[in-house]
Structures are given as C-alpha cells and as structure tokens.
C-alpha positions as CSV (number, residue, x, y, z in Angstrom):
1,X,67.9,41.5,-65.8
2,X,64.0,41.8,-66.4
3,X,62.6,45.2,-65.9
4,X,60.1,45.8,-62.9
5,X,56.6,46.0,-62.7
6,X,56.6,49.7,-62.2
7,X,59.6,50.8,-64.9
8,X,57.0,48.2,-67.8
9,X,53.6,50.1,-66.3
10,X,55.9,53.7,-67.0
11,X,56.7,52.5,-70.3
12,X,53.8,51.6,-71.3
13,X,52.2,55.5,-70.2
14,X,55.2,56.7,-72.0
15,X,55.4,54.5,-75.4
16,X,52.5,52.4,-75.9
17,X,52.7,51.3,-79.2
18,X,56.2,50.3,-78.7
19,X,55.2,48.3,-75.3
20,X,52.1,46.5,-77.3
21,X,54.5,45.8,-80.1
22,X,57.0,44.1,-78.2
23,X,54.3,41.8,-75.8
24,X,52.8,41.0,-79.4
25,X,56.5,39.4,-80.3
26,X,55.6,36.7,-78.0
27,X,52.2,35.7,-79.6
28,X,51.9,33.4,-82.8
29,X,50.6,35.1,-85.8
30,X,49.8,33.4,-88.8
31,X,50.0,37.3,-90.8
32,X,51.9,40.0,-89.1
33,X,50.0,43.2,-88.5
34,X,50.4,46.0,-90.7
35,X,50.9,48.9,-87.8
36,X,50.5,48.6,-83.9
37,X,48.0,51.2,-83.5
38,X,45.6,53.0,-86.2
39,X,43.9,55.1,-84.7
40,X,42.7,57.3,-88.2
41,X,39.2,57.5,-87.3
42,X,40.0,58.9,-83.4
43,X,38.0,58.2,-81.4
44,X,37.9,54.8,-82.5
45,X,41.2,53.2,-82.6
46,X,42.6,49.3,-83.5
47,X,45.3,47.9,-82.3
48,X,47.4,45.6,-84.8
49,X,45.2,46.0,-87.8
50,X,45.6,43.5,-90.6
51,X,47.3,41.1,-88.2
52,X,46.1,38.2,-87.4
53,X,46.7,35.6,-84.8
54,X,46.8,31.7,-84.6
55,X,44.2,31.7,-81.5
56,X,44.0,27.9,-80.9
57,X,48.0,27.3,-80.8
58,X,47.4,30.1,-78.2
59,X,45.0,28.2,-76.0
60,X,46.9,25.1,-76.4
61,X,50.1,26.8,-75.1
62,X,52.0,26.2,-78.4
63,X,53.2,29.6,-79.5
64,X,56.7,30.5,-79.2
C-alpha cells in the first residue's frame, strides 16, 4: 500500500534527510554520496555531497 500525498509531505517536515535519501534510491548514480545532507557551513548546506549522478541515463529514462 503506497503512502499518501499528505503522510510523504509530513515525513518529509519530520525527517528530511531520510525522505531525500530514500527518493535518491530511485536515481542512477555512477558514485554514491558520501552523507544526505552537510550542512557544516550553516547557512549553506549540500545535499548528497560527493555523490554523483549518471544525468543522461536520467533524461533518457534508463535508470532503475
């Protein structure tokens, strides 16, 4: 059973690094990030540093 719109939007309020992480599952990454969210140098943050992602499988619709 998927979850609905409103129980993802409160999840993603309540845990958003765990929410990012598990979207990012679905993407093709040629090198897996190294953390979901870094945000050291607040208030500047980066999400999935030191990943990176296969962007033309993306567009072509060839990811997982």
């Amino acid at each position: 059973m998927s979850r609905g719109y409103r129980e993802e939007y409160e999840r993603s309020l309540r845990d958003p690094e765990g929410f990012r992480a598990e979207a990012a599952e679905d993407l093709h990454w040629t090198r897996r990030w190294d953390r979901v969210l870094d945000d050291s140098e607040a208030p500047f943050a980066e999400w999935f540093p030191g990943g990176e992602l296969e962007t033309a499988l993306q567009a072509l619709g060839y990811a997982r």
